[in-house]
ZAMARGU-4260 file (C-alpha; in steps of 0.2 Angstrom, whole numbers, plus 5000, padded with zeros to 4 digits):
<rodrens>
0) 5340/4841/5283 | 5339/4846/5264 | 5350/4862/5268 | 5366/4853/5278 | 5367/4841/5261
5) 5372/4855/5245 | 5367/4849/5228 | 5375/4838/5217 | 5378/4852/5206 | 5387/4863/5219
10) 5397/4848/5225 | 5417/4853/5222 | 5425/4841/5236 | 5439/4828/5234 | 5438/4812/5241
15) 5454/4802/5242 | 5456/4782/5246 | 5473/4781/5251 | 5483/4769/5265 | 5500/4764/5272
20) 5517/4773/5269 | 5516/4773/5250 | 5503/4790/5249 | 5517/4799/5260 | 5523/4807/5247
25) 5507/4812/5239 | 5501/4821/5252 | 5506/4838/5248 | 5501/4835/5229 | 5485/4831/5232
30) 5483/4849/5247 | 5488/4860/5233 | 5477/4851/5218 | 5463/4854/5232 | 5467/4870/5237
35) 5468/4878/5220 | 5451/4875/5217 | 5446/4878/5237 | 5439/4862/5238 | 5436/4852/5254
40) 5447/4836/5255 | 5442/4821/5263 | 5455/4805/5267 | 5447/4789/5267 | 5457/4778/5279
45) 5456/4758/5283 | 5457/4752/5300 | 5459/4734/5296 | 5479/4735/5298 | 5488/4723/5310
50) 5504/4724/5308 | 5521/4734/5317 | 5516/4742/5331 | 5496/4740/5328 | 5499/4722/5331
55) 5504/4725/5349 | 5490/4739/5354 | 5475/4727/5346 | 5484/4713/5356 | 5482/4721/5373
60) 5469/4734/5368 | 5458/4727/5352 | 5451/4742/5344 | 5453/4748/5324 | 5473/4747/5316
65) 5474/4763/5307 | 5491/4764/5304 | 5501/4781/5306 | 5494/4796/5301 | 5508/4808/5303
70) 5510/4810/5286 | 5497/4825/5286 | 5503/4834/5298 | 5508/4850/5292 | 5528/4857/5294
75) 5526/4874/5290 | 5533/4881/5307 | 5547/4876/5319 | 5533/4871/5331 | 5523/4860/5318
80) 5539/4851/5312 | 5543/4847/5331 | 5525/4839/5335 | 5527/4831/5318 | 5544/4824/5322
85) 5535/4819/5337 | 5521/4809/5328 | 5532/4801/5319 | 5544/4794/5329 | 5546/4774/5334
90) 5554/4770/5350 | 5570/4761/5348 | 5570/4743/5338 | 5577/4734/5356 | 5561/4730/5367
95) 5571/4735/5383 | 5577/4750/5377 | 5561/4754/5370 | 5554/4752/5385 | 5567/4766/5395
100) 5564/4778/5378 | 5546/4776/5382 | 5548/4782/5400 | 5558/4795/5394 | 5544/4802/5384
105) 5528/4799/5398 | 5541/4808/5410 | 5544/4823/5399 | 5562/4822/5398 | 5566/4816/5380
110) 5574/4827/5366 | 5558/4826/5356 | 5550/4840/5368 | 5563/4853/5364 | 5553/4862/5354
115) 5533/4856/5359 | 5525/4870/5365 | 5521/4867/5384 | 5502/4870/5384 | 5501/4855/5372
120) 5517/4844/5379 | 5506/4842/5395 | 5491/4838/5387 | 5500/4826/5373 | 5506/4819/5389
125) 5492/4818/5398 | 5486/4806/5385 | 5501/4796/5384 | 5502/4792/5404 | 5485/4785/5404
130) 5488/4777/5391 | 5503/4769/5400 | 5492/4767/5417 | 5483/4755/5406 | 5497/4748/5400
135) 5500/4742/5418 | 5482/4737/5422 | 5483/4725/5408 | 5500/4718/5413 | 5500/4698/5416
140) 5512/4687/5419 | 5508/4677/5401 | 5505/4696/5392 | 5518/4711/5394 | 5516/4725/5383
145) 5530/4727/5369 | 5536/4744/5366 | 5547/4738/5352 | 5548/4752/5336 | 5530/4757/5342
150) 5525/4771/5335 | 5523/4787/5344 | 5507/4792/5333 | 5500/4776/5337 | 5503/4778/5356
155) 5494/4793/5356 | 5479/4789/5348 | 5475/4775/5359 | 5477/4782/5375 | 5464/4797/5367
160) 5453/4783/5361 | 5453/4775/5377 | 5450/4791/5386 | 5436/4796/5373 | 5431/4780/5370
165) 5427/4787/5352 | 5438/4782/5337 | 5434/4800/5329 | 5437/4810/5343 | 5457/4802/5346
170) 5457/4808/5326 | 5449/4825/5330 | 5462/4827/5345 | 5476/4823/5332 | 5471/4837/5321
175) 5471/4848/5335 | 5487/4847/5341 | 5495/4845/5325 | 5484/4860/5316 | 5481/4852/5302
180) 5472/4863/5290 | 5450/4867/5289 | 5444/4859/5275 | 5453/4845/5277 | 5446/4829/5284
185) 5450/4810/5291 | 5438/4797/5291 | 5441/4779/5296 | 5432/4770/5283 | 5421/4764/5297
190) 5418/4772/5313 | 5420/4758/5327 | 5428/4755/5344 | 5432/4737/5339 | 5446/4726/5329
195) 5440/4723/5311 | 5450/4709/5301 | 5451/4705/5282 | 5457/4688/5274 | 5462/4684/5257
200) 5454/4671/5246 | 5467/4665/5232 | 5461/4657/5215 | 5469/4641/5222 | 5456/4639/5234
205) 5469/4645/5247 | 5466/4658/5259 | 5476/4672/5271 | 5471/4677/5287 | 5474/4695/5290
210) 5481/4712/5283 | 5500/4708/5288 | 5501/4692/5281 | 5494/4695/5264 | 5504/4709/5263
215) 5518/4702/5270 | 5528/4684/5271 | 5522/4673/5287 | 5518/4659/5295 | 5504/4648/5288
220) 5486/4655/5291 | 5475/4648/5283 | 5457/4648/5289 | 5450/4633/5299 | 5433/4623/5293
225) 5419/4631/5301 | 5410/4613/5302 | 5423/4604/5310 | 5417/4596/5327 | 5437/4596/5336
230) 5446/4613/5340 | 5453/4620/5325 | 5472/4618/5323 | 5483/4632/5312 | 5498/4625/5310
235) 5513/4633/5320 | 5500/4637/5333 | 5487/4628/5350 | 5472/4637/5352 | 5473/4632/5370
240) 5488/4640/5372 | 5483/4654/5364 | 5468/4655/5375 | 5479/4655/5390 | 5487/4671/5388
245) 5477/4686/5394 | 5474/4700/5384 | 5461/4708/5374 | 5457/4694/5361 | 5439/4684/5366
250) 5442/4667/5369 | 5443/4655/5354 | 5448/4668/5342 | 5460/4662/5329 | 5479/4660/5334
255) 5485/4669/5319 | 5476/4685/5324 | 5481/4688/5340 | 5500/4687/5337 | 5510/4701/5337
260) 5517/4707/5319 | 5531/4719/5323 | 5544/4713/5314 | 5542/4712/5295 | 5549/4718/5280
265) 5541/4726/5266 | 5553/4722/5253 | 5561/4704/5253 | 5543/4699/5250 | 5541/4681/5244
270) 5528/4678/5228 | 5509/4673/5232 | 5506/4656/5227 | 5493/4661/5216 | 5482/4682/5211
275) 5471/4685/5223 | 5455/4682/5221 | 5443/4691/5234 | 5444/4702/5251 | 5431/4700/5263
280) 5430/4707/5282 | 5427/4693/5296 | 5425/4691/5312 | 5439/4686/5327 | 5434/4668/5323
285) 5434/4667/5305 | 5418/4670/5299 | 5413/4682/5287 | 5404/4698/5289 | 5398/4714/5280
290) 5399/4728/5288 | 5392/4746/5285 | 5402/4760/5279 | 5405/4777/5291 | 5390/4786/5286
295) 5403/4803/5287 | 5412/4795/5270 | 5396/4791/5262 | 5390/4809/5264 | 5408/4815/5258
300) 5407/4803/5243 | 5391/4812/5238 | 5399/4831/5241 | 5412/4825/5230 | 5416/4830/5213
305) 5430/4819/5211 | 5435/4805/5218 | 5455/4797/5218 | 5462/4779/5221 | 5477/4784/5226
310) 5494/4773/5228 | 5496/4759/5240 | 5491/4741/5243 | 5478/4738/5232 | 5470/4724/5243
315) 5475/4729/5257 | 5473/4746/5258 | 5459/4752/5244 | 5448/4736/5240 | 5445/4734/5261
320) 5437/4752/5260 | 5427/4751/5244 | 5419/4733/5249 | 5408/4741/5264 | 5392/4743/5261
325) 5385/4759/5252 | 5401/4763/5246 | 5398/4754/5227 | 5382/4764/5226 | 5390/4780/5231
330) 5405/4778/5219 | 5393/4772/5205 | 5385/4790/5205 | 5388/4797/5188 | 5389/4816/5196
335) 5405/4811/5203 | 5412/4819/5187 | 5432/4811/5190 | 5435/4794/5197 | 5456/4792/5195
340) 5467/4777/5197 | 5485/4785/5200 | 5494/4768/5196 | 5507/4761/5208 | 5525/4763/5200
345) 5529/4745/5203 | 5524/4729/5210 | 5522/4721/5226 | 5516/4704/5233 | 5498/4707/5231
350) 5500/4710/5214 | 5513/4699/5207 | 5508/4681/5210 | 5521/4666/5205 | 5511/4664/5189
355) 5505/4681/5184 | 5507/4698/5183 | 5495/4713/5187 | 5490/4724/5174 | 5482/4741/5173
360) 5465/4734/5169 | 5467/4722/5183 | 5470/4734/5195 | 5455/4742/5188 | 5443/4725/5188
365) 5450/4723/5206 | 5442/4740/5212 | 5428/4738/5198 | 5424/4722/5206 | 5425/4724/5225
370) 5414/4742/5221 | 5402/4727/5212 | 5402/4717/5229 | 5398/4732/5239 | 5381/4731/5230
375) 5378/4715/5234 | 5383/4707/5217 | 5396/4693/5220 | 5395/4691/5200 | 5410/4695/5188
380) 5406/4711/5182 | 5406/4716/5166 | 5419/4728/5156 | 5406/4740/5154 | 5406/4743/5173
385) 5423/4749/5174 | 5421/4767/5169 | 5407/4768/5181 | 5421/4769/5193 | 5437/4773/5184
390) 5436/4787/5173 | 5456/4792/5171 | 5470/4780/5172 | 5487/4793/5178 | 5501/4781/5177
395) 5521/4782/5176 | 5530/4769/5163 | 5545/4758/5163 | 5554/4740/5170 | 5543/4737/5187
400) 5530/4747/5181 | 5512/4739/5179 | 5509/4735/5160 | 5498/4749/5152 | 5486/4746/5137
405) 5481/4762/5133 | 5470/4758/5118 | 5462/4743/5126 | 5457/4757/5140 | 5454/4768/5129
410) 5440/4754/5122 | 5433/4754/5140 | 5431/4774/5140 | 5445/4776/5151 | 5455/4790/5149
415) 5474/4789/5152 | 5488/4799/5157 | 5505/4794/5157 | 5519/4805/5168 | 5539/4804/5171
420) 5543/4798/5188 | 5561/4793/5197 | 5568/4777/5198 | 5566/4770/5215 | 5576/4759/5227
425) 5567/4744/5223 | 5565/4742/5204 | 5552/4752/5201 | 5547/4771/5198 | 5542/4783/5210
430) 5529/4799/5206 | 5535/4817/5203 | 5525/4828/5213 | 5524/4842/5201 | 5524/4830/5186
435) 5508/4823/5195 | 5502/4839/5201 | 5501/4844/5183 | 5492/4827/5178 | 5477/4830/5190
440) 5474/4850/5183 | 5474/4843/5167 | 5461/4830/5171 | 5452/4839/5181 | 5457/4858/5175
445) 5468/4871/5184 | 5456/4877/5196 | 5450/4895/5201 | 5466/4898/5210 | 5476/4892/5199
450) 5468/4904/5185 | 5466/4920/5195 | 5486/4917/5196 | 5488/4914/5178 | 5476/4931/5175
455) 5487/4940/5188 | 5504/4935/5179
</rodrens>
């Protein structure tokens, strides 16, 4: 066994936490920082999303809400970019026309085959039709499926989970088709056939049921009292009525789980009543739980040499991976030479509360802490944990931006990096790629590729 595990020493691998659509953009960055220093690259994924089109597949299907991973597919070739515009698509924000683009597609008759190869348009098809075979096996007069902007990618992987029965192996079959790179790996922070949901506890005592809604505005969700002898009552919703429908929800779960979220924006976001306090995972009735980390991201943690955090929602996308167990203890590991935080370039709704604003050592105690519970320790931890699990802060700088104190870090042991960025759409500042490219070789130095070239010029 000894001999399939290398030595801490001879570990060189890069372990990212990364979610949603925010890390599009990164994805090339971070192949090239790996490839110049031939390092395997591992993408550590949460499956705790429930919203968009995940919303309607866990409805009818339960199962993980991994979100779209289209983003590493590579685009190299013609016949890449076609399968990668393929991946990506949503079907048609209409549910009936949605429905007849869906047909379309299972029939083999829409544009997005031009350019598929036909050995893997069968196949990819093969997938999608027993995916849609379910689809009609599920079908109730209380329960239709909703093809409204559902997402190709996510299509796809369901019907290969449901013919696998294996979460891994609809990820392995992705790769395949899509060719994405050796070396480089996707993990679902936890490897599991069935729905995990988080909730939000605020520091007013208040708290938010599931990944969409603390993300994004909704109805009320709050959790109902455990103790109480009645049926619990959410407001906006019956539990008998949600009991009634037929789908892939156990009976009594809460209401505010088993609605579909397609429809949401990520932008007009109103404030949180007040900073989030603590994530935690629980079950389909509201009660916490603590699950165990995928054993494959734990071994990847320990054949890292660096580790990033990279852009995204903070509580919704990193703290859901790093609160599993043994993934505090793996990050804690001091031969994990570089820990980064790349900042976000601006705020969002997890962040900004109607009181207070996050800074860069908040989002560094948030990770620090949910790293802390992980362990087992529910305490505040101290400041002289945060370099245990941040090492180098790589930040961009102006109005939207999180405040930066680059001494106060600097007391902490934290190094800092501070980069030019683009202004974005939304009032903050988006990353450069080479800018950032260049911010990772200089924390973690140019590489062997990267030298050879320089040698060679």
């Amino acid at each position: 066994m000894s001999s399939l595990i290398p030595r801490r020493d001879q570990a060189t691998g890069i372990v990212i936490f990364s979610g949603g659509s925010a890390a599009n953009s990164l994805v090339d960055v971070f192949g090239i920082v790996a490839e110049n220093r031939n390092a395997p690259l591992t993408y550590v994924i949460p499956i705790s999303d429930n919203g968009g089109s995940s919303s309607e597949l866990i409805r009818v299907f339960g199962g993980p809400g991994i979100g779209r991973l289209v983003r590493l597919i590579p685009s190299s070739t013609p016949q890449k970019l076609a399968l990668k515009n393929f991946f990506n698509h949503r079907l048609a924000s209409s549910a009936g026309h949605a429905r007849t683009e869906w047909l379309s597609i299972i029939e083999g008759t829409h544009s997005l085959w031009q350019s598929v190869p036909s050995e893997k348009k069968e196949l990819i098809r093969a997938y999608l039709n027993l995916l849609n075979l379910e689809i009609l096996k599920r079908a109730r007069p209380s329960s239709v499926f909703n093809f409204q902007s559902a997402s190709l990618g996510n299509l796809f992987l369901t019907g290969a989970r449901l013919f696998s029965g294996s979460l891994e192996s609809s990820l392995y079959a992705l790769r395949s088709f899509c060719q994405i790179p050796e070396g480089v790996e996707v993990l679902p922070v936890i490897n599991t056939g069935f729905t995990h949901h988080i909730c939000a506890g605020l520091e007013d005592g208040s708290k938010i049921v599931g990944q969409n809604s603390i993300s994004h505005p909704s109805l009320p969700t709050a959790l109902p009292s455990l103790d109480s002898p009645s049926p619990p009552q959410v407001e906006g919703h019956d539990f008998d009525d949600a009991d009634s429908i037929e789908d892939a929800n156990l009976p009594g779960s809460l209401p505010t789980l088993r609605k579909a979220e397609i429809e949401f924006s990520k932008h007009a976001e109103s404030d949180l009543p007040a900073r989030i306090h603590r994530i935690w995972y629980i079950n389909p009735y509201g009660q916490e739980i603590r699950p165990a980390a995928n054993p494959k991201v734990l071994r990847s943690l320990h054949e890292a040499k660096a580790v990033v955090y990279s852009i995204g929602s903070l509580y919704t996308s990193i703290v859901p991976c790093l609160i599993l167990k043994g993934i505090g203890s793996a990050l804690r590991n001091s031969l994990i030479k570089y820990k980064i935080l790349i900042l976000n370039g601006s705020l969002d709704r997890e962040t900004c509360s109607m009181k207070e604003q996050f800074s860069a050592v908040d989002f560094i105690a948030a990770i620090v802490t949910a790293c802390q519970e992980s362990r087992g320790s529910f305490e505040v931890p101290g400041k002289d944990e945060y370099r245990n699990y941040v090492t180098h802060l790589i930040h961009l700088e102006g109005r939207g931006c999180p405040r930066v104190d680059s001494q106060e870090l600097a007391g902490l042991g934290i190094n800092c990096l501070r980069i030019y960025g683009r202004r974005d759409d939304h009032g903050g500042a988006r990353y450069d790629g080479a800018a950032l490219a260049g911010a990772m070789d200089a924390v973690m130095g140019k590489g062997e590729r990267a030298r050879s070239m320089s040698m060679g010029d």
